[in-house]
Structure formats: C-alpha cells, structure tokens
N, CA, C and O atoms as a MOPAC input file, in Angstrom:
PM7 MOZYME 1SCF
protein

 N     84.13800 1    96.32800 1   138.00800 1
 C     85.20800 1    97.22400 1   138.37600 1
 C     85.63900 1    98.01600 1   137.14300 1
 O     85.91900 1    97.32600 1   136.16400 1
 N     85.73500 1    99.25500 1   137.02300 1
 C     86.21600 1   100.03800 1   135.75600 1
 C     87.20400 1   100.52900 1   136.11200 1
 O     87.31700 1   101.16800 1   137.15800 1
 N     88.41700 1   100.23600 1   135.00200 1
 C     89.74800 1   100.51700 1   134.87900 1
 C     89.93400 1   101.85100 1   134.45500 1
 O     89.12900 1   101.91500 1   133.52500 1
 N     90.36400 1   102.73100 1   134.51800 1
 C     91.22100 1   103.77000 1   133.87800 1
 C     92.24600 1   104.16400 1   133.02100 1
 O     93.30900 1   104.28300 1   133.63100 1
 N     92.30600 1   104.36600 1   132.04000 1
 C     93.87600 1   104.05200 1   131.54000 1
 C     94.21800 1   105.69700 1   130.63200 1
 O     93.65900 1   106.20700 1   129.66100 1
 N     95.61400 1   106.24200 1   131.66100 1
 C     95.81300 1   107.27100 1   131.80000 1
 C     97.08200 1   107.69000 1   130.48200 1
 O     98.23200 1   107.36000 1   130.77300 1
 N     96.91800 1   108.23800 1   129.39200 1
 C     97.99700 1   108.25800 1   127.98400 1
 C     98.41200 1   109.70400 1   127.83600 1
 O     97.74600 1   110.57700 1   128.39100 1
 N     99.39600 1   109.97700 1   127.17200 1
 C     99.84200 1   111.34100 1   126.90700 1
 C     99.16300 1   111.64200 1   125.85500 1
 O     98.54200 1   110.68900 1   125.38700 1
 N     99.02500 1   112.93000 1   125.14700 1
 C     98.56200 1   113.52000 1   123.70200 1
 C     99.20500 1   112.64500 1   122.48800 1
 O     98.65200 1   112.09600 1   121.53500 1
 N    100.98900 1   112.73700 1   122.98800 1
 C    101.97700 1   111.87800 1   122.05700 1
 C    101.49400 1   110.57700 1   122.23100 1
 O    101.21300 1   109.90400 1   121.23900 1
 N    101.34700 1   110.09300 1   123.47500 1
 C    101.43800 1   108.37200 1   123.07100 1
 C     99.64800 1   108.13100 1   122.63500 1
 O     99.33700 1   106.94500 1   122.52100 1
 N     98.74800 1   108.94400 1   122.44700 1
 C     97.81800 1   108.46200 1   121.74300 1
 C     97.60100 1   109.03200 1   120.21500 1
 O     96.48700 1   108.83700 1   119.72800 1
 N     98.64000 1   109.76000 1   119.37800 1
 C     98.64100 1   110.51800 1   118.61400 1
 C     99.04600 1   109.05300 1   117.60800 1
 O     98.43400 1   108.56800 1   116.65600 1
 N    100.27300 1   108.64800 1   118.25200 1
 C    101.31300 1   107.44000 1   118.23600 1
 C     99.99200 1   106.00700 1   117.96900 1
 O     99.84800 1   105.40400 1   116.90600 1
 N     99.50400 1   105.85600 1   118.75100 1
 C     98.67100 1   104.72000 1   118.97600 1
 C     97.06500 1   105.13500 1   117.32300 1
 O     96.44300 1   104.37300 1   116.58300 1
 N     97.06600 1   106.70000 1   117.49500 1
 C     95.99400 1   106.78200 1   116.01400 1
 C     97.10200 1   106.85800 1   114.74800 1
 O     96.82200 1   106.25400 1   113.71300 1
 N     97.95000 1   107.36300 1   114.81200 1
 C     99.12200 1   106.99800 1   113.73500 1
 C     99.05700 1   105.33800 1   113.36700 1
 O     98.52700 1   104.94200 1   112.33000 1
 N     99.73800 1   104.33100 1   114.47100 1
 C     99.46200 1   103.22500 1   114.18600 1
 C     98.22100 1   102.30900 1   113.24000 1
 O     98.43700 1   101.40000 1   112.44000 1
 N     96.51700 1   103.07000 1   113.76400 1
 C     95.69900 1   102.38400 1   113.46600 1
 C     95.77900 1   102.75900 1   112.50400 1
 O     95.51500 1   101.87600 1   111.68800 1
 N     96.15400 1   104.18000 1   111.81900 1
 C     95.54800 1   104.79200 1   110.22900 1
 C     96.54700 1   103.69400 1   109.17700 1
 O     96.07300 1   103.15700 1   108.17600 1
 N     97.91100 1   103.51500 1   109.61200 1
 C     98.72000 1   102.57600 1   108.95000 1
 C     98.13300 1   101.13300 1   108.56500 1
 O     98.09100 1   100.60500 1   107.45400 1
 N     97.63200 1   100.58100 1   109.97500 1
 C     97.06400 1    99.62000 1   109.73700 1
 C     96.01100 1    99.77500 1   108.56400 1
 O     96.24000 1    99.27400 1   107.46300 1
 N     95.15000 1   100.30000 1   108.76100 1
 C     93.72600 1   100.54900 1   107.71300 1
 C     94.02900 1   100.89500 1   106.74800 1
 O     93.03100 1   100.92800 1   106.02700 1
 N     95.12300 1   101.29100 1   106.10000 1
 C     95.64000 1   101.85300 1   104.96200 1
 C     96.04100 1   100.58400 1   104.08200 1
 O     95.69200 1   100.23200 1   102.95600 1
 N     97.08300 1    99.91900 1   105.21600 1
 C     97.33400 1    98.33300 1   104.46800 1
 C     96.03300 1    97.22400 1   103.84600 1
 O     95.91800 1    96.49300 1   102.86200 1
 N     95.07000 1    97.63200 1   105.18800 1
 C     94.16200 1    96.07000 1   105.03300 1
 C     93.21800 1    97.16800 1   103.50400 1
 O     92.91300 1    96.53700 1   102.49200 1
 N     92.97100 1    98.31700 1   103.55500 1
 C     92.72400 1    99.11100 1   102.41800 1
 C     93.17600 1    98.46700 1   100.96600 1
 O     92.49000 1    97.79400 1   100.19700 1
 N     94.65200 1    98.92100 1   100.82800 1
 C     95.80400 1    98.78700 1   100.04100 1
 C     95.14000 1    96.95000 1    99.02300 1
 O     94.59100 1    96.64500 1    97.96500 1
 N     95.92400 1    95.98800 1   100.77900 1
 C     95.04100 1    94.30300 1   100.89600 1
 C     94.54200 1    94.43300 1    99.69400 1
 O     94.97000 1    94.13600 1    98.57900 1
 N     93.21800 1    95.10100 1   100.21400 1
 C     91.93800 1    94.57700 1    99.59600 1
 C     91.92200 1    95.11100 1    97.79800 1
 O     91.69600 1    94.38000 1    96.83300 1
 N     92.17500 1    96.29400 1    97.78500 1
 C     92.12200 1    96.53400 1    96.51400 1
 C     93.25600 1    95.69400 1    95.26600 1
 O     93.35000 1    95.91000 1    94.05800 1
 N     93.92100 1    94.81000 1    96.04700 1
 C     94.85800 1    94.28800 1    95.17400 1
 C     94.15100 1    92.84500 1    95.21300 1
 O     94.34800 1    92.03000 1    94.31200 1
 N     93.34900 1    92.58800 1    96.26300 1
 C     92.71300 1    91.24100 1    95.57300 1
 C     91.80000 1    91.57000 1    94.96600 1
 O     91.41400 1    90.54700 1    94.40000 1
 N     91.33500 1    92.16800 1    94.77100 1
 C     90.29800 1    92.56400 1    93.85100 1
 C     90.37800 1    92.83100 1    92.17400 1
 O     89.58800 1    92.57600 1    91.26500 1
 N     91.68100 1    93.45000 1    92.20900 1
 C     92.39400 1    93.13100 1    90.97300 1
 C     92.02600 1    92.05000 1    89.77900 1
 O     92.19300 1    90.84100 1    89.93500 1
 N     91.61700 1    92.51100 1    88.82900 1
 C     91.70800 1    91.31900 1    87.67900 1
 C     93.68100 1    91.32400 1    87.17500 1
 O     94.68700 1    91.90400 1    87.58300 1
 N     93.39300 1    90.43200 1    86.22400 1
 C     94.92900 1    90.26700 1    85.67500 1
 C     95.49200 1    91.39300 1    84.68000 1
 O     96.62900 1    91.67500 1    84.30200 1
 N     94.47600 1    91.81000 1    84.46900 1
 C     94.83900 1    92.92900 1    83.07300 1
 C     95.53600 1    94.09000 1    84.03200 1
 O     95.11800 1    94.74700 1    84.98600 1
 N     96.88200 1    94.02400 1    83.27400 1
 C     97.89000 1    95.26400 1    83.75400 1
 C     97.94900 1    96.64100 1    83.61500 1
 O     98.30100 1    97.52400 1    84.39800 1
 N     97.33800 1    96.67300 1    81.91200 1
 C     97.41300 1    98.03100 1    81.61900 1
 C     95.93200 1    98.51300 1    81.49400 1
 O     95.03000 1    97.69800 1    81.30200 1
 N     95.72700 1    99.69200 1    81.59300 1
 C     94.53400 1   100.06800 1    81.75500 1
 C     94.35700 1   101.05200 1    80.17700 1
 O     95.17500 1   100.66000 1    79.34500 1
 N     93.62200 1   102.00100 1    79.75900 1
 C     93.23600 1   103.02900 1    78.73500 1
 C     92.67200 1   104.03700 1    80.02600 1
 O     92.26100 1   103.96600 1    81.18400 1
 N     92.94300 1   104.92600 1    79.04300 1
 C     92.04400 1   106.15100 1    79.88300 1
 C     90.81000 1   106.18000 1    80.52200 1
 O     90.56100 1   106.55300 1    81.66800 1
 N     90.01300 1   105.72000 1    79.60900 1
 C     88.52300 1   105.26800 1    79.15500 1
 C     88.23800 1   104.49400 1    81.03700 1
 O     87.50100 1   104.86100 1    81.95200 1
 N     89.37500 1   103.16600 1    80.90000 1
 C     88.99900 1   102.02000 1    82.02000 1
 C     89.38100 1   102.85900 1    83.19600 1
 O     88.88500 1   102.44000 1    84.24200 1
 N     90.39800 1   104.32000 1    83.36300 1
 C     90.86400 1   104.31000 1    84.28400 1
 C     90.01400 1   105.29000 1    84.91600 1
 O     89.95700 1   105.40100 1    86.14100 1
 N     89.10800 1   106.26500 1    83.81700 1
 C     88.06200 1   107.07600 1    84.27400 1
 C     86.92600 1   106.49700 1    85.07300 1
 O     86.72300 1   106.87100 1    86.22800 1
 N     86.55200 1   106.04200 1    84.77500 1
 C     85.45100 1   104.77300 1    84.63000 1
 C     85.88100 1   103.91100 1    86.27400 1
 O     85.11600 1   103.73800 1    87.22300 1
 N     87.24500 1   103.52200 1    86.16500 1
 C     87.35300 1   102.75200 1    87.64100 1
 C     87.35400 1   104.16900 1    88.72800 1
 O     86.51100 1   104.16400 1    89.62600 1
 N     88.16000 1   105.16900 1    88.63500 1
 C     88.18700 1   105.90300 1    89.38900 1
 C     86.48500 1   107.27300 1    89.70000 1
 O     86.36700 1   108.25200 1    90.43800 1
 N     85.73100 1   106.74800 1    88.92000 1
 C     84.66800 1   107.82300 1    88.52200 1
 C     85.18400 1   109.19000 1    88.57800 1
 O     85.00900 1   110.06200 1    89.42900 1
 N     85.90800 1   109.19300 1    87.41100 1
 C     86.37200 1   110.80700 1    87.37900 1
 C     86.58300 1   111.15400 1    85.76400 1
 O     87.29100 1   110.41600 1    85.07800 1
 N     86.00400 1   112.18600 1    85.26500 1
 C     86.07900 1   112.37400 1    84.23600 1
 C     87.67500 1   112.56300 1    83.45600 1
 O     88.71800 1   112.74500 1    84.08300 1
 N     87.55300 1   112.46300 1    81.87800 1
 C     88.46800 1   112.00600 1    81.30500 1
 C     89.67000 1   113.97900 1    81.62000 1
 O     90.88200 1   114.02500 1    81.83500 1
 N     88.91800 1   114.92800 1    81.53900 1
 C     89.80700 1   116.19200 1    82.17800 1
 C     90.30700 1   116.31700 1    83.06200 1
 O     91.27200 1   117.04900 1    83.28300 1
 N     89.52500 1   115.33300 1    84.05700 1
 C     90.41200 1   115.27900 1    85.56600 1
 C     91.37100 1   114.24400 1    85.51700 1
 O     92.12100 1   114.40300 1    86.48100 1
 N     91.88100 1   112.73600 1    84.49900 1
 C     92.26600 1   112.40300 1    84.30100 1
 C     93.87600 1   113.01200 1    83.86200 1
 O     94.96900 1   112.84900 1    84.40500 1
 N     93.42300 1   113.84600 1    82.51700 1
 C     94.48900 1   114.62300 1    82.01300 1
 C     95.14100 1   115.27500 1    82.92400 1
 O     96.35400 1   115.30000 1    82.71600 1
 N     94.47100 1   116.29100 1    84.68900 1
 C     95.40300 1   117.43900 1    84.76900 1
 C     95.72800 1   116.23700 1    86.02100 1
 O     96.08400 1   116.98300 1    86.93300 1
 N     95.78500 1   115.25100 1    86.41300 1
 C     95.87300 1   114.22100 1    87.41400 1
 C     97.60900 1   113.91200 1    86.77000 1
 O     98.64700 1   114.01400 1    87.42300 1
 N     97.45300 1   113.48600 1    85.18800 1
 C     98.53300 1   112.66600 1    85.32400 1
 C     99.43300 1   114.19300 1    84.93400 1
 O    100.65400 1   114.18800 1    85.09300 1
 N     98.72200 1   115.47100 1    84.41900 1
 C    100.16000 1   116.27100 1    84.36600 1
 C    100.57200 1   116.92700 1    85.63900 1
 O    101.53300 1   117.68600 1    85.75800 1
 N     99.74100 1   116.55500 1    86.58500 1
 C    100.66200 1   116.98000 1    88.23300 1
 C    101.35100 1   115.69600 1    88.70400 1
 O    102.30800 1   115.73800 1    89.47800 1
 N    101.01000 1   114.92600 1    88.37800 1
 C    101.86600 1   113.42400 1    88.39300 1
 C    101.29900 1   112.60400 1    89.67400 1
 O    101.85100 1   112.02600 1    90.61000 1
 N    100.05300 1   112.79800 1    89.32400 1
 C     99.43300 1   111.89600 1    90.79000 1
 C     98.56900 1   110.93600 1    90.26000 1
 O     97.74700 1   110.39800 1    91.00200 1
 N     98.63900 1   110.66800 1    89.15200 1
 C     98.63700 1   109.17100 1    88.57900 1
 C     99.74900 1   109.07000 1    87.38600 1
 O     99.79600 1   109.95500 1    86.53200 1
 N    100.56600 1   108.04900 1    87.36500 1
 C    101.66500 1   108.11800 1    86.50500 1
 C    100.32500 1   107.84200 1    85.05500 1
 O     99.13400 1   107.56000 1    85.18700 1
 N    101.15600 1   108.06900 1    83.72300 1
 C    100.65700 1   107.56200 1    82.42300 1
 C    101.82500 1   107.33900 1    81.93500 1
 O    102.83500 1   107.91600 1    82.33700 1
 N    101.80000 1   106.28100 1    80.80700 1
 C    102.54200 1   105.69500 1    80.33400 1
 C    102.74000 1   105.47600 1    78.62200 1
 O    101.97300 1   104.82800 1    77.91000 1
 N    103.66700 1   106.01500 1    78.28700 1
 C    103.61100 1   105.91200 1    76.55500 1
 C    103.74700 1   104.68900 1    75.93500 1
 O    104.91300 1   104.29400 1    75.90100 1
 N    102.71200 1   103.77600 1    75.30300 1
 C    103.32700 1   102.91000 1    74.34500 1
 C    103.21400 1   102.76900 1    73.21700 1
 O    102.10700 1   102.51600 1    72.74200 1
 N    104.33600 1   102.89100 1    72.43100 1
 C    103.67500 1   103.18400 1    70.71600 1
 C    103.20800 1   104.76300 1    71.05800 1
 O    103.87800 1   105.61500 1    71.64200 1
 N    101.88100 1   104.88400 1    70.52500 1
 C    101.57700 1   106.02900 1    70.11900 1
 C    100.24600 1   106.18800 1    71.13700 1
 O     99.24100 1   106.84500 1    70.86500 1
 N    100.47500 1   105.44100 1    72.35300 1
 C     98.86600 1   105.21800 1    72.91900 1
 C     99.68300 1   105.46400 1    74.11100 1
 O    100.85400 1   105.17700 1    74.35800 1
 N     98.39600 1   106.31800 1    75.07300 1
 C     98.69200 1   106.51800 1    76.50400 1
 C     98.40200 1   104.94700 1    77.54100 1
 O     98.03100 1   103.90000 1    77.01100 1
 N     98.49800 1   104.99600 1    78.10200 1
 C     98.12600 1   103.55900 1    79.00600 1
 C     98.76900 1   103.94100 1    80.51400 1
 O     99.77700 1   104.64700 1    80.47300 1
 N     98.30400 1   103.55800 1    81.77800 1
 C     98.05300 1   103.59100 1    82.50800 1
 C     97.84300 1   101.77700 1    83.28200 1
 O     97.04500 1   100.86600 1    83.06500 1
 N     99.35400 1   101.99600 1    84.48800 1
 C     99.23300 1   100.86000 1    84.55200 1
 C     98.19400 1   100.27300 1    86.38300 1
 O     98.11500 1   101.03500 1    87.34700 1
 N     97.77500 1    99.30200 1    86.36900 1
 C     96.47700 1    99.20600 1    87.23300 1
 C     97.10800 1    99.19000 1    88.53000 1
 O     96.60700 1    99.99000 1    89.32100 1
 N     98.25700 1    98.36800 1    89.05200 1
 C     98.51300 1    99.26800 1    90.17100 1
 C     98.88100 1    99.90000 1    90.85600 1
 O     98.89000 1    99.81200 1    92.08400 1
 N     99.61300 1   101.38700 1    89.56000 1
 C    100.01500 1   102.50500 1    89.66400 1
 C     98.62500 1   103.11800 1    90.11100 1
 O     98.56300 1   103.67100 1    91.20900 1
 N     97.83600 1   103.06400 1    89.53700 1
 C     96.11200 1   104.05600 1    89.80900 1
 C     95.66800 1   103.56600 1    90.99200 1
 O     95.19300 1   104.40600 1    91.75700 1
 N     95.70200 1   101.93300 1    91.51600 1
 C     95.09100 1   101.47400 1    92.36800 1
 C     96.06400 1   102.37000 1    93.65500 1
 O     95.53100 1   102.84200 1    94.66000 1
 N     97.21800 1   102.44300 1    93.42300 1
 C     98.57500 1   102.67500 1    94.51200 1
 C     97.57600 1   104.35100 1    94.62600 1
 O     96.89600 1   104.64800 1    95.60700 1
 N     97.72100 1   105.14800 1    93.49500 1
 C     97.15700 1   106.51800 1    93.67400 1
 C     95.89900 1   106.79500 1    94.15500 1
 O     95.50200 1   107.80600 1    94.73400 1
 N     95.33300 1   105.82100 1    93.86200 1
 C     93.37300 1   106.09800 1    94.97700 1
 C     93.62200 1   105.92300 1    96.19100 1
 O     92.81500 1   106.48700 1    96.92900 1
 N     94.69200 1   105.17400 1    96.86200 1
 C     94.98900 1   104.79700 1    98.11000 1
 C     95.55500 1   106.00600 1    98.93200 1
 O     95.51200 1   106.24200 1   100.13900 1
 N     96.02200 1   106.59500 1    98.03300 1
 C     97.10800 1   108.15900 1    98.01300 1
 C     96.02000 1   108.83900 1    98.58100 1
 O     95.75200 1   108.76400 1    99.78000 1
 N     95.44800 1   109.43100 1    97.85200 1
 C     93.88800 1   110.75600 1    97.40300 1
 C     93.18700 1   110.13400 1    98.91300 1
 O     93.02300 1   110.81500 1    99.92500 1
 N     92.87100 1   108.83100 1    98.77600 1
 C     91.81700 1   108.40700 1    99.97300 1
 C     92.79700 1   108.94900 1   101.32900 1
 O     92.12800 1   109.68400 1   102.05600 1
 N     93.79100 1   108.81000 1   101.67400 1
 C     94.58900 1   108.87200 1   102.58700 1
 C     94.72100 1   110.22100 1   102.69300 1
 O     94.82300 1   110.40700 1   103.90600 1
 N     94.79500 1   111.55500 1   101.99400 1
 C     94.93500 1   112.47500 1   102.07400 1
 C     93.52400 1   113.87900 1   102.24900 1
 O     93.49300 1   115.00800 1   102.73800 1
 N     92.53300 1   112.97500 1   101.53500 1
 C     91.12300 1   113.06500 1   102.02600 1
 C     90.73400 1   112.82100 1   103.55600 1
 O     90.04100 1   113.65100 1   104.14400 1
 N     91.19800 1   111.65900 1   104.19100 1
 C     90.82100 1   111.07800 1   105.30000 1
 C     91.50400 1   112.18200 1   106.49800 1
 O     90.94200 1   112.33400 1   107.58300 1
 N     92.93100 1   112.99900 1   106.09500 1
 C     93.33600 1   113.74200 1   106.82600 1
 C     93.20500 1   115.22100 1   106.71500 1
 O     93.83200 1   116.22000 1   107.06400 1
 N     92.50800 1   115.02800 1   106.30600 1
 C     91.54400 1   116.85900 1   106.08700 1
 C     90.57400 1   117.09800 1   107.45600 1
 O     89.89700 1   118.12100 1   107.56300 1

C-alpha cells in the first residue's frame, strides 16, 4: 500500500532547515573530537590544517573570519576559533 504525504513549501523548507542544523552539529561533533589538546595554533599549523595559503590566511583574519590573536610579539590562532570558522565557510559554501 503506498502512502502519500501531502506538506506545504514552508513546512518542508522548516523540515530542510531542521536537517541542515542537525548536520552542522554532528559536523561541528566531529571536528571537536578530533581535536588534539594543543590550543594554540601558528600560522604555519593553521594554513596547513585549513589547506589555504599563508595570504589567504592574512586577508581571512583582516576581514575577521578567523579571529588571530596577539601574544608577546607572535600571532597565534586559537584551534577552536579556526575549527568554529571552517564550520562557518563550509555552511556558507553548502548554501550557494
């Protein structure tokens, strides 16, 4: 016997809203267990994790879509400020 099941534009807009939230979290999840313990990152580690060169790095953190962080006299970059921002970019990619 095959069922039918009859939804508005809104209540399935509502219902793909829901799933993207979901997938965003178990996303989010995963990249935080994955995590080692080391907090702060260098430029170097954060290019390198994100595969993006060290220029796209620079004009990244001066539009402020990865924070950087001054200590002493050294930039640093903390891991899951960048991890929080790939989640960002992926999410905003996915809705293109």
């Amino acid at each position: 016997m095959t069922q039918i099941i009859v939804i508005t534009p809104d209540q399935l807009q509502s219902y793909f809203d829901g799933m993207v939230k979901k997938v965003e979290s178990c996303i989010k999840d995963s990249q935080k267990q994955q995590t080692t313990s080391k907090e702060w990152l260098t430029g170097k580690e954060v290019c390198e994790l994100l595969k993006i060169s060290h220029t796209t790095l620079h004009d990244w953190s001066k539009k402020g879509i990865i924070k950087k962080h001054k200590i002493g006299n050294r930039i640093r970059f903390r891991q899951d400020e960048v991890l929080e921002s790939l989640t960002r970019i992926e999410s905003k990619n996915r809705m293109k």
